[in-house]
N, C-alpha and C positions, 0 to 999 in steps of 0.2 A: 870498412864495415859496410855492410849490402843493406841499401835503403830498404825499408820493411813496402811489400807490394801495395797496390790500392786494393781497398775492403769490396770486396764482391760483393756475395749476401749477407747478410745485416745477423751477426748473433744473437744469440738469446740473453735475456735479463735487459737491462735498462741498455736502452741505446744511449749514445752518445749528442747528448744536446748540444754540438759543435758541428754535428756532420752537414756539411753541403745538401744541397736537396738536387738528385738525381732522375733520371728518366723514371721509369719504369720500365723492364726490360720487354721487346716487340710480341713475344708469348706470351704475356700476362693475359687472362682471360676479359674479353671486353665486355666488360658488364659495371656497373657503380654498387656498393655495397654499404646502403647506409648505417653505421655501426649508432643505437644509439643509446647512449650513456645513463643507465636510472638507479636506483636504488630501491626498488620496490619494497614499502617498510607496512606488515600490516600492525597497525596502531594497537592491535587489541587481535593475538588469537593464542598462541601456546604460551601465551606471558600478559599479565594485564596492562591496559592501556596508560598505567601509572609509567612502567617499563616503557611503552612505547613513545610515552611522552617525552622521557630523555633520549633517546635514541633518536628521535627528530632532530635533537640540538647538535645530537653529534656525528649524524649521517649528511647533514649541511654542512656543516663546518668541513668535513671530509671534502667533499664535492668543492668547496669554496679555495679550499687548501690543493687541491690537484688543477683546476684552474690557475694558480698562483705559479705553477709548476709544468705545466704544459701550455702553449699557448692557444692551442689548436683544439682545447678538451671544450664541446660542450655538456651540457649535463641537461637532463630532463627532469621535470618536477610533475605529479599529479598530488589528489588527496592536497586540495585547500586546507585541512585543518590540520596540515603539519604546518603549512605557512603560520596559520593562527597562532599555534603553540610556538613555534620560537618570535614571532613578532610580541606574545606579552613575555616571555621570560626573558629573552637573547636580545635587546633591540640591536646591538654593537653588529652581531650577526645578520639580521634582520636588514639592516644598513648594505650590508657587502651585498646579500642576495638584491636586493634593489640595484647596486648598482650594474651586477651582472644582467640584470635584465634589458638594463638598458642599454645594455653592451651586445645583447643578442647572443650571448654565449650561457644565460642561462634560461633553459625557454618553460614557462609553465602551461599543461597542455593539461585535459580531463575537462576542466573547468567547474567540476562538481564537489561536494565537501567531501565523500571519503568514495573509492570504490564501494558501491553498494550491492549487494547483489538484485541484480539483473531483472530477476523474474516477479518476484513478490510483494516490494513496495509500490503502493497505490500510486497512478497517473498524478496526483499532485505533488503526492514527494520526488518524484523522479523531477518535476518543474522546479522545486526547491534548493533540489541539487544544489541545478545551476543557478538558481536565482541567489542562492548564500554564495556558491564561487565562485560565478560570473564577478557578483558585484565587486566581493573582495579582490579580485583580480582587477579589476578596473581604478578601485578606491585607492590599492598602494601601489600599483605597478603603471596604471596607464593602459595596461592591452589585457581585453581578452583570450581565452581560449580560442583557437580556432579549430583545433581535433578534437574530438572526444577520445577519451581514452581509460579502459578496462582493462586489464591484462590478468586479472586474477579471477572475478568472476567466476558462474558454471554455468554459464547459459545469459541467454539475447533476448528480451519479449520482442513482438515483433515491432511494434511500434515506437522504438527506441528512436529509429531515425525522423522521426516526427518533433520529436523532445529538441532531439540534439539540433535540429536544423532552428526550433525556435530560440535556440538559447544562443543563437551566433555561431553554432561549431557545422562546417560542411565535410569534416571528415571522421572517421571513427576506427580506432584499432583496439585487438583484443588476442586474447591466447586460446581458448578451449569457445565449445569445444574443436578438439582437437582432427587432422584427416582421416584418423582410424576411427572416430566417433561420427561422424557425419560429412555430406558431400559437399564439404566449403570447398571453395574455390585454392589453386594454389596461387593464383596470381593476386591483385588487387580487383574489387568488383563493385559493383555497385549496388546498396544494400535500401530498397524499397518498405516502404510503410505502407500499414491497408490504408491509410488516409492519400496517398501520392508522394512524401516527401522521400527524398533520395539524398544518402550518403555515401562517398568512396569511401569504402571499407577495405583495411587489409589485416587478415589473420597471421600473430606473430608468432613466425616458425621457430620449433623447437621450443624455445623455451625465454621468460623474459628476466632472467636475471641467468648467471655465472658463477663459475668459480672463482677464485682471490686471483687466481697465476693467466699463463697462456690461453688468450682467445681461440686458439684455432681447435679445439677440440667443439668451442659453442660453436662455431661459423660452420664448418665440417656437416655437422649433423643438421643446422640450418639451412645449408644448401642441399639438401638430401630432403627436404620435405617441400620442396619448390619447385616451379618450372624456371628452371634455371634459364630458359633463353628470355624470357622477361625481364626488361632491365627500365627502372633501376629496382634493387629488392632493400630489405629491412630486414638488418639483424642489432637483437637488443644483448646487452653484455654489461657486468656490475652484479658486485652481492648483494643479497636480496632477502626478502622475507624480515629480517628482522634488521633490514636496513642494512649499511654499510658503503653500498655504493661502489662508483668505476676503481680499482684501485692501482697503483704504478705500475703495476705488473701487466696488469690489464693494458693498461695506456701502451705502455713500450710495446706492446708483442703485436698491436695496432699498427705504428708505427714500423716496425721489423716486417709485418708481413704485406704494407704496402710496397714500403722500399722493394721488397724481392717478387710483389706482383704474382704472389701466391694465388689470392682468393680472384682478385681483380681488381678496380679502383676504390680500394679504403677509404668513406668518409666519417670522420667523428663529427654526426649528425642532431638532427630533432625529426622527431614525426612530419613538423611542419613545414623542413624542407624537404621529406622522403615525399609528401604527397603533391607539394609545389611541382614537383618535377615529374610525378607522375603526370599532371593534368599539362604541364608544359609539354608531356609527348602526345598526348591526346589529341593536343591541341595543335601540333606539328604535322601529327599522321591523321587524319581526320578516317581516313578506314580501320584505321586498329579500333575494334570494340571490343569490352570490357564485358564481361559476364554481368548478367542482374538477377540479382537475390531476391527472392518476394517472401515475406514469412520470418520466423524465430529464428535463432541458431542455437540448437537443441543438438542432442545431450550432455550435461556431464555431470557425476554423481546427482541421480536423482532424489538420493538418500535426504539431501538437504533440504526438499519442499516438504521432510516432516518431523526431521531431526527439532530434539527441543520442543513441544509444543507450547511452552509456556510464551519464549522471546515472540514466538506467532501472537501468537495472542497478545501482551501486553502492546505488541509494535500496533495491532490493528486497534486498540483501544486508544492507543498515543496518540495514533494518527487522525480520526474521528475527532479526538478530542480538542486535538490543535484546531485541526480546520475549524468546529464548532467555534472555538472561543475567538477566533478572528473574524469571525462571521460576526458576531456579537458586540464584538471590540470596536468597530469599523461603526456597525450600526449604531450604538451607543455614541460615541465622537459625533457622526453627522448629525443627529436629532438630538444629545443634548450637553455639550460640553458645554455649550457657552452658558448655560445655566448652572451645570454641574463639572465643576472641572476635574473632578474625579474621573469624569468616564473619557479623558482625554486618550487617543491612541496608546495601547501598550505594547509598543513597539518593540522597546529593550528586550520587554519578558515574552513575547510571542518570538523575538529573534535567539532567546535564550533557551525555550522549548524545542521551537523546530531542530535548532543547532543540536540538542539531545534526541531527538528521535532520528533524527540523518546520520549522526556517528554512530549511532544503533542498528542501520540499515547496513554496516558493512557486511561484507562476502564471508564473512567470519566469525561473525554474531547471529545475525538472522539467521543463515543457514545450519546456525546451531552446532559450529564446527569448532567452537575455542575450549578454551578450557571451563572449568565448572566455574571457579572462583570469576570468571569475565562474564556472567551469566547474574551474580550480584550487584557487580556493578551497571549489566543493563535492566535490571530492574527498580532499580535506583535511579536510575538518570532518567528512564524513562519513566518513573513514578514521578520525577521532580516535574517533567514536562504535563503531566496530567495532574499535576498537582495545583501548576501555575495557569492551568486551561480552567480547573475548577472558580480558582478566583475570581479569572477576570470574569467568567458565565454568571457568577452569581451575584458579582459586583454590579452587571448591567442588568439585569436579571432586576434586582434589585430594587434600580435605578427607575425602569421603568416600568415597573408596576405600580411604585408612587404614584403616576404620573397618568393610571389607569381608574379611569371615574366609576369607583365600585361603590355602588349607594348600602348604607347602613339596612338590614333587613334581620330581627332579632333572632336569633338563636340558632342562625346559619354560619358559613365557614366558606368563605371564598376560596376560589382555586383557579391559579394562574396558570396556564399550561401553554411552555413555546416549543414553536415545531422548530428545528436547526436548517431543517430541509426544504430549498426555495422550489418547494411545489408542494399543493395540498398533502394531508395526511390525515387518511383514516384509520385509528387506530382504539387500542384499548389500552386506557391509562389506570395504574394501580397506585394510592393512596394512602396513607396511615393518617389517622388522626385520632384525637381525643376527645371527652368530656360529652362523648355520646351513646352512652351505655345501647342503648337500642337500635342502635344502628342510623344509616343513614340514606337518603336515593339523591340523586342528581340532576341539575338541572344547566341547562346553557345559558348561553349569554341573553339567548331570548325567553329565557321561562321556560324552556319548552322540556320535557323530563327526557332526560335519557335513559338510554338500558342501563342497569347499576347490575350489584350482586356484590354481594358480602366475602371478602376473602379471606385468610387466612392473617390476624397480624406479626409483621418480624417480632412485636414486642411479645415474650413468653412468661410475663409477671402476670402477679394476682388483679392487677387494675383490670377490672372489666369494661372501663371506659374507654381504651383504647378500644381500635378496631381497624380494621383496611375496608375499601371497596376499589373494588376494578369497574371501568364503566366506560363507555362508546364514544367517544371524539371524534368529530369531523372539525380538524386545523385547517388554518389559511396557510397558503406560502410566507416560510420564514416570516415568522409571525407569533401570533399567540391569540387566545380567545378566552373568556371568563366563563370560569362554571362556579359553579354553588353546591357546599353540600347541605340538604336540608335533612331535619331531623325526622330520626322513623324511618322504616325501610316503606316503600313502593313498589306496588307489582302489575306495573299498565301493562296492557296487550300485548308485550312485546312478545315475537315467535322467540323461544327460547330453544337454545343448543339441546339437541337431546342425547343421551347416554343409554345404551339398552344392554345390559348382559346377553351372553350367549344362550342363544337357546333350543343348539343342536339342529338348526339347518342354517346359522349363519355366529360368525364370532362378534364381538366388542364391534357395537357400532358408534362413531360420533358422529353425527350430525345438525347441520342447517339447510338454511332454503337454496346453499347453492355447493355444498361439497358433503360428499358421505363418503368416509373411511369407514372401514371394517379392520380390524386386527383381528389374528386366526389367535385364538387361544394357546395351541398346541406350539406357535414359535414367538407369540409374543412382535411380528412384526404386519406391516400393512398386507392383507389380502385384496383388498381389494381402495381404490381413492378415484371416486365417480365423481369426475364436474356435471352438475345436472342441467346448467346450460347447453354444453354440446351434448352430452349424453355419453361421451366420453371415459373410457380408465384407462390409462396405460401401465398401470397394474394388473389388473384382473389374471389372471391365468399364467400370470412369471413365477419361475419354479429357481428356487437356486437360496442360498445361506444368505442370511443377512448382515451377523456376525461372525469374521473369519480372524481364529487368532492362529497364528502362526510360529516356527523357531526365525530369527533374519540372523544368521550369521557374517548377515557385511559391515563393514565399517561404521563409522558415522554419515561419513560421504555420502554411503552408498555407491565408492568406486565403482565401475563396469555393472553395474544392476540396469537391468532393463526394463524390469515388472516388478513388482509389488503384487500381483495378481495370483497370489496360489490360494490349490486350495488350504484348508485350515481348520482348524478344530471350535466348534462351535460351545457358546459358553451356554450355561443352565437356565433355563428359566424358573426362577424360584416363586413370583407372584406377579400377578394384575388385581390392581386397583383402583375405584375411582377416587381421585381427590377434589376434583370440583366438577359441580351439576346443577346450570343455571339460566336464568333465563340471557346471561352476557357470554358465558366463558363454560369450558368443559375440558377438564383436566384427567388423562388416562395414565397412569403410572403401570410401568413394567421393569421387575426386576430380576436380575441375573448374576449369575457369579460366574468367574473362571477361577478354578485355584484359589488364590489367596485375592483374586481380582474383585471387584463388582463393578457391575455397569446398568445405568438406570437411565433411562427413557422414558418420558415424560407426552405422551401425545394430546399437545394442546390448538383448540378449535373456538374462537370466536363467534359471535353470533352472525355477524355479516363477513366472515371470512374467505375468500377464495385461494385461502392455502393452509395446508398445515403443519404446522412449527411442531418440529421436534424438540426437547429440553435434553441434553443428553451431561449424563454427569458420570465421572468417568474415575475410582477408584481402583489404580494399576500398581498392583507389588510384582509383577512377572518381570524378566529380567533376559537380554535379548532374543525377544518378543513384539511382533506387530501385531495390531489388527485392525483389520480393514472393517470401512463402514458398508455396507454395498447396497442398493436400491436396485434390485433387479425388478427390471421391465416387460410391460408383454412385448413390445413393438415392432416389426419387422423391419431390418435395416436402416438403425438408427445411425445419423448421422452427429456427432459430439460436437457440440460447440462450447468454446472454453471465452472465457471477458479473459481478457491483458488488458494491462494498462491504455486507458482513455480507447480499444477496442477491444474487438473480439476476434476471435481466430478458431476454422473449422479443422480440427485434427482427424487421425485415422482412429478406426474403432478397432485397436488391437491388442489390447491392455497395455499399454506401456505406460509408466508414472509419467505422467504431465503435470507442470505447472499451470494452476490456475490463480486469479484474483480470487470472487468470491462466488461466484457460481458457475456451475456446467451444464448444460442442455444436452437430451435429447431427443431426436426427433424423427418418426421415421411413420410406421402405417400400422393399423391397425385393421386385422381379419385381410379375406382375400377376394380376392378376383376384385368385379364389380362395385362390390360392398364394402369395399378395403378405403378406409378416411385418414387421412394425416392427422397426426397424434401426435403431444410430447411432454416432455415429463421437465422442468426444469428445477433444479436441487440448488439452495442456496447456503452457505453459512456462515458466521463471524470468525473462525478463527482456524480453519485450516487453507494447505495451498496445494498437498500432493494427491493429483488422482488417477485414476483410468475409467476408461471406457472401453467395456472387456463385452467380446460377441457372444452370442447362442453358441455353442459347447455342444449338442443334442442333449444334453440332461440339464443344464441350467438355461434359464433367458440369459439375453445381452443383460447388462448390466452398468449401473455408475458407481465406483467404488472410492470412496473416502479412504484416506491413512488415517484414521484416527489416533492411536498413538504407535509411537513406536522407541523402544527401551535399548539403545545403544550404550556403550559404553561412551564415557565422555573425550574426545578427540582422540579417539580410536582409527588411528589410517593405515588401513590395508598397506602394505602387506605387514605390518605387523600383527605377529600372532598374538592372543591372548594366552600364555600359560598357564598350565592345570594348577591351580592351588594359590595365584594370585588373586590380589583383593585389587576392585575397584568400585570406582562410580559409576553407573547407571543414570542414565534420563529419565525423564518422563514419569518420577516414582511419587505416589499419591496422589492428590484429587487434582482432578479438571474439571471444566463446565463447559460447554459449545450450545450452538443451537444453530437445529435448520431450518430452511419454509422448505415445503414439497408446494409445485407449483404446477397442477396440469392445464394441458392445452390443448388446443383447436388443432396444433402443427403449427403456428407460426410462432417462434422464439420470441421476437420483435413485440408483442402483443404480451407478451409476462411482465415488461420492463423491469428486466429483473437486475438492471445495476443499481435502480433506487432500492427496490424493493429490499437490496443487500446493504445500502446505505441504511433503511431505517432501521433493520436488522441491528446493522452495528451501530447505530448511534439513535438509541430513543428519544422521543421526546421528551423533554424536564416539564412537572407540573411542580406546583410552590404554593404551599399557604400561604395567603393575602391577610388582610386588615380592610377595613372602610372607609375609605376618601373620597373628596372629589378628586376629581382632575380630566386635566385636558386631553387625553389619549381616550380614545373608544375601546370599547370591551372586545372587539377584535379588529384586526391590523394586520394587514402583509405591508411585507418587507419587498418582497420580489419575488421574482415567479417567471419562470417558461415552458412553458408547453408543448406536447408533441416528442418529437423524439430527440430533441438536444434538451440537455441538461446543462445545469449551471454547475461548476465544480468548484466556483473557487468565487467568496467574497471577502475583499479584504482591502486593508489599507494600501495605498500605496507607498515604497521604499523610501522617496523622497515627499517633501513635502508642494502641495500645489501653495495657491496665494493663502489657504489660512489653514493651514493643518492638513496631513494626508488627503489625497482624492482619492476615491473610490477604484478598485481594480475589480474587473467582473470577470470572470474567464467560464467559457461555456462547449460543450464536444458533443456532436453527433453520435446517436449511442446505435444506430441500426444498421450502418452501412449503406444507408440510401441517401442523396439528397435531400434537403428540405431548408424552410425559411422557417422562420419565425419570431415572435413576439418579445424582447428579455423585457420584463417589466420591473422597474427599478425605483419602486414610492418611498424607499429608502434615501433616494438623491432626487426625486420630481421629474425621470426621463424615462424614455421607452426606446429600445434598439430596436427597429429591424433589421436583420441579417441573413443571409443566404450560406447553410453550409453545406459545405460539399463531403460523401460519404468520410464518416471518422474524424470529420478535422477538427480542429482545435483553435478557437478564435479565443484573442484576452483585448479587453476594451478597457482604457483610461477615464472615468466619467469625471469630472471636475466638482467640487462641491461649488461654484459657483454657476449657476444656469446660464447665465451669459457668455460662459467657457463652450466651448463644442466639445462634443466626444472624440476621443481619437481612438485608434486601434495601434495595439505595443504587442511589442515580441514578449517569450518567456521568463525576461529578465527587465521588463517594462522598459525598453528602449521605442522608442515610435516608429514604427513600420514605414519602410523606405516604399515601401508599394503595398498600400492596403487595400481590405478586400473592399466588395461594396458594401455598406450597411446605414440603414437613414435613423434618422434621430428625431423626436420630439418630445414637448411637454409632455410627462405623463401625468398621474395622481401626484399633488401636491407630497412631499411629507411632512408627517403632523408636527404641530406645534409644538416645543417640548421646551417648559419652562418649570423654574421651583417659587416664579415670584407668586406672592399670594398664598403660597401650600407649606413653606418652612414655618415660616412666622404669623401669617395673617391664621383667622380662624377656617378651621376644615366645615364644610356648606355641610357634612350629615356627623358634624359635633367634634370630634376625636378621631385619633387612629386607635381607641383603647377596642379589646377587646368586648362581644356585648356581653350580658347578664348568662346567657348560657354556656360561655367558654371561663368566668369566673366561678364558679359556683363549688363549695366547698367538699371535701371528700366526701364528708359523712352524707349532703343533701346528696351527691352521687351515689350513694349505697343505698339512702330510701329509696330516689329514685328508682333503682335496680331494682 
């Protein structure tokens, strides 16, 4: 019998786990091909996150079991909060994965809790990330991330590589968008932040998951979107989406097409060795350079910066609100635990919020791309996170207004009012209170009256003894200050807003001593918004629709959509009217309808105001239907500036939807020749992210256009057709609220400060009805404060504890793009930073609650900076004394905390009174 020959090429289906390991044959193409093994699982999008929670358990176990069976398999892991989820259900499992890692064959890379998308979550969530999956990566495994890693995403803010480089990671990979979407690199490159920070980045060809069988159809088409004589490259392979992982099939045909030196040198990889080895030939060839990136990596489905309005919205009030309550949480702990141990760090529940607002940040929620039913449950999680922000605020809140020496004065009504925001705030704060039939005016902490005015109360019963007033605060940095409401209204000097009907040579005027809008009666929007300091409008004489509603028959995504910029069918205007007219406040109401739509706009004007806040409320039954907000300009070649995360970034002015944070500028000249002045218009809001900035047309001005809503069907992806006579769900159906500031200027953006301005926006001040004590806090009080153009973004505990309980973490970012130093004053822990930053950057400082401790400077994930910058330190403002001995138990110096004689006083004596 004729011995059977030796095996040439290697068959298909499962190799033989016996076979000898042989050359590769001298034609194999020379090149390294890192194959790397994932299972991309999104936790929550065409199935709820309940589904994707078991799927975790059993797309590891997979991964754990094909290791068990190849020796040579490694496996990649991102999205920390799959780890979480089988570490409380699975420990058994949980255990193996541990060991794999320390085995090196199972590598955890991203380092952040879930892929999030990219463009929309605020600069401190994107730190959060990684400061949740940094640590946990550290806490059970021992090592950090050291790639960053996105593969699902639709788009890059630019300033990612700044994040990632503070949080430990110096590499970063992703999939879209894609080479037929923009001009990414085919090789690896290196991707720059406006701050200076730099990551190797490489874009993952094709596609980052597979099908069940033969690789070589994924490899094939991966080497087909590459410069293939760049070596070594990265190709990712394993089912995906809804988890599942590398699978046998997979593995052998790995194997089968090394053996035969198909592709070139086959490795079952990690990110972390593909980039290892890029930098190893870098560092080999010292001539071979690498292309550098400066900027976003834009587009893909722009659909997504407007898809959903609501997860916009509720994410941007989570996020305010988290930050707010650690702000709070922290300062409470330093100034008075040891008195009050209730207000000890609440770390658990501040780590149990964030954790609900960052799973909510995924590529698949916020962009408003899941199902309806995963749109409850992130209203819910994230209602829990604003729920548990509420408590601790008003726990401290609470705590230390006790603690605020409000003297007894008969028949008045104290009122506590904190800024959240560590720099002054001038604002106008609105009130409800009782038991004062005839109103009320206000006074500060020094006696001294402010502007009041009587408002409208929420309460809509027969009691006339309720009431509201709105009234004029100048706050400390993070802080607070005491006003009083005294009985009987007041009407000092004050220049009050004025309101004039049209009177046929001009429309609806609102006015003060330093801004006048006009609204044109006939469209119901701004004619004209004059800063009377420069003398300025960059309104005045802009021609073009204010409200465009339109048919959008694309996806949810907004697959292949370029613009959002058509034109569109304008809604009705049905009435203007005034609803407030005062000496504080001035309230212009304009209403409209489309179809079964209504849309109301609200143009509100302050008396010391230098901007004007639109109210827009926003009743939509139309049904795939967008419309656009648009603020058309007079200004000649305006240039758009957009905020991204911790900066900002100048785009083209050619109407393409862009992602923004929370405002857009522009800015460009006013009139010509000689007489032509720099001008700009900058537009802010709370709750949207998709815009343009669309040029002069010859019949319309340039313009800045909002998505205001837009009515999709719910995970609607191209190319699947909608057919005639099926039923579905719709977005976006019933009421919304937003609001804007219109902010004109001289021409320099820089000079609006309008990332605070957008902070105060989204996060008011709290004011609170008091009682009468003494105590040992002053009637106003900062917390902390810096000045100029860096901003403080982040106050809070730190992760671990120093020698008696959390130290202080302060984290602070250049907000103009220029250098500068300055002051962080910190009377919350008794120290003062000076610090030098350089355009965009992003400094975080460890303060120690003990004075004797020195300040250090920590990365994004409070690890202590191996080379920090420069920055000096000293005593500052003491902070105050905050104790309960003497105020529980002993007697209170002005009697009682009871109410006085006019907040008791019985129904009936309130109706004679009346």
């Amino acid at each position: 019998m004729t011995e059977r020959p030796p095996l040439s090429n290697a068959p298909s289906g499962d190799q033989p786990r016996d076979r000898p390991p042989t050359p590769q044959p001298l034609a194999t193409p020379d090149r390294t091909l890192h194959l790397i093994g994932n299972s991309h699982l999104d936790p929550v999008w065409l199935w709820p996150w309940q589904e994707g929670y078991q799927e975790a358990r059993a797309t590891f176990w997979s991964a754990i079991h094909r290791m068990e069976e190849f020796d040579d398999f490694v496996y990649t892991c991102d999205q920390i909060v799959l780890l979480d989820w089988v570490r409380e259900v699975d420990p058994v499992l949980f255990g193996k994965i541990t060991e794999r890692v320390a085995e090196g064959r199972w590598v955890n890379v991203g380092g952040w809790w879930v892929e999030p998308d990219c463009n929309m979550p605020m600069g401190e969530s994107f730190v959060r990330q990684g400061l949740y999956g940094q640590r946990f990566l550290i806490e059970h495994f021992g090592l950090p991330a050291t790639v960053g890693m996105n593969v699902d995403p639709f788009g890059h803010a630019a300033s990612l590589p700044a994040i990632l480089r503070g949080q430990g990671m110096s590499a970063y990979t992703f999939l879209r968008p894609g080479p037929h979407e923009a001009d990414l690199f085919d090789t690896p490159f290196w991707w720059t932040a406006p701050d200076g920070s730099t990551v190797l980045a490489c874009r993952i060809p094709y596609e980052y998951c597979s099908p069940p069988g033969d690789v070589s159809g994924q490899t094939e088409k991966a080497l087909g979107q590459v410069d293939r004589g760049f070596d070594p490259l990265m190709v990712f392979y394993g089912v995906g989406n809804h988890g599942g992982g590398p699978t046998r099939a997979n593995i052998s045909s790995i194997e089968r097409y090394h053996r035969m030196g198909t592709f070139g040198r086959l490795l079952m990889s990690s990110p972390d060795r593909y980039f290892d080895e890029v930098r190893a030939r870098l560092e080999a060839e010292p001539d071979l350079e690498l292309p550098v990136r400066r900027g976003d990596l834009q587009h893909h489905a722009p659909g997504c910066y407007s898809a959903h309005s609501g997860i916009k919205q509720w994410q941007r009030r989570a996020q305010h609100a988290v930050l707010t309550a650690e702000r709070w949480a922290i300062a409470g702990d330093l100034l008075g635990r040891a008195g009050n141990p209730a207000l000890a760090d609440p770390r658990d529940d501040l780590t149990r919020a964030w954790q609900q607002v960052l799973f909510n940040q995924f590529h698949d929620v916020l962009p408003g791309s899941a199902i309806e039913s995963a749109y409850d449950d992130a209203r819910d999680q994230l209602g829990e996170a604003v729920a548990i922000s509420k408590r601790i605020i008003t726990r401290v809140h609470n705590a230390l207004a006790r603690q605020v020496d409000v003297p007894l004065v008969e028949g008045t009504q104290p009122v506590l009012i904190f800024n959240p925001h560590p720099w002054p705030v001038r604002t106008l704060v609105e009130i409800n209170y009782g038991v004062q039939p005839l109103g009320v005016h206000v006074v500060d902490h020094e006696e001294r009256t402010v502007p009041s005015q009587r408002v409208q109360s929420v309460s809509t019963t027969s009691d006339r003894s309720r009431g509201a007033v709105v009234f004029s605060a100048d706050l400390p940095a993070f802080g607070y200050a005491l006003h009083s409401l005294r009985p009987g209204p007041e009407n000092p000097a004050f220049e009050p807003v004025r309101v004039r009907e049209p009177d046929g040579s001009t429309g609806w005027v609102i006015e003060n001593a330093r801004l006048r809008a006009v609204i044109d009666p006939a469209t119901g929007w701004l004619s004209s918004l004059l800063d009377k300091e420069s003398g300025l409008d960059p309104v005045a004489g802009a021609t073009g629709a204010h409200l465009q509603v339109c048919e959008d028959p694309t996806d949810t995504w907004g697959h292949r959509v370029v613009s959002y910029a058509w034109p569109g069918a304008e809604p009705t205007l049905t009435a203007i009217k005034v609803r407030e007219d005062g000496s504080v406040r001035a309230r212009l109401r304009v209403e409209r309808t489309y179809d079964r739509s209504v849309i109301i706009e609200e143009f509100v004007l302050g008396h010391a105001d230098d901007q004007l806040r639109v109210d827009v409320e926003i009743d939509w039954r139309q049904q795939a239907q967008l419309m656009k907000l648009r603020v058309p300009v007079a200004l000649t070649d305006p240039r758009p500036r957009y905020e991204i995360p911790f900066a900002t970034l100048e785009r083209e002015l050619n109407g393409a939807e862009d992602p923004a944070q929370s405002w857009v500028d522009l800015t460009g000249r006013l009139g010509r020749g000689r007489n032509a002045r720099a001008a700009g218009l900058t537009v802010i809001n709370n709750a949207k992210h998709g815009y343009d900035a669309s040029p002069a047309d010859g019949e319309t001005s340039a313009s800045l256009g909002i998505t205001a809503v837009r009515s999709a069907v719910y995970s609607w992806h191209d190319p699947r057709l909608i057919g005639e006579g099926e039923i579905h769900r719709f977005q976006d159906q019933g009421a919304q609220r937003f609001s804007l500031a219109l902010v004109p200027h001289a021409g320099d953006w820089r000079s609006v400060a309008a990332t605070r301005r957008a902070a105060e926006l989204g996060q008011p001040v709290r004011a609170m009805l008091e009682s009468f004590h003494a105590g040992p806090l002053p009637r106003r009080l900062s917390l902390a404060d810096a000045a100029g153009p860096v901003m403080i973004t982040a106050i809070k505990g730190t992760e671990d504890d120093g020698d008696d309980g959390p130290d202080l973490i302060v984290r602070a970012v250049e907000t103009t793009g220029e250098p500068a130093e300055v002051a962080l004053r910190l009377p919350v822990a008794g120290r003062e930073i000076t610090a030098t930053f350089a355009p965009y950057q992003l400094r975080t400082f460890r303060v120690p609650r003990s004075p004797r401790r020195r300040v250090t400077e920590v990365d994004l994930i409070e690890r202590p900076l191996e080379d920090p910058g420069v920055f000096e330190t000293k005593r500052g403002t003491p902070p105050p004394e905050f104790t309960t001995e003497g105020l529980i138990m002993g007697p209170d110096r002005s009697g009682t905390d009871e109410r006085p004689a006019a907040q008791t006083q019985a129904p009936a004596m309130i109706k004679r009174a009346t």
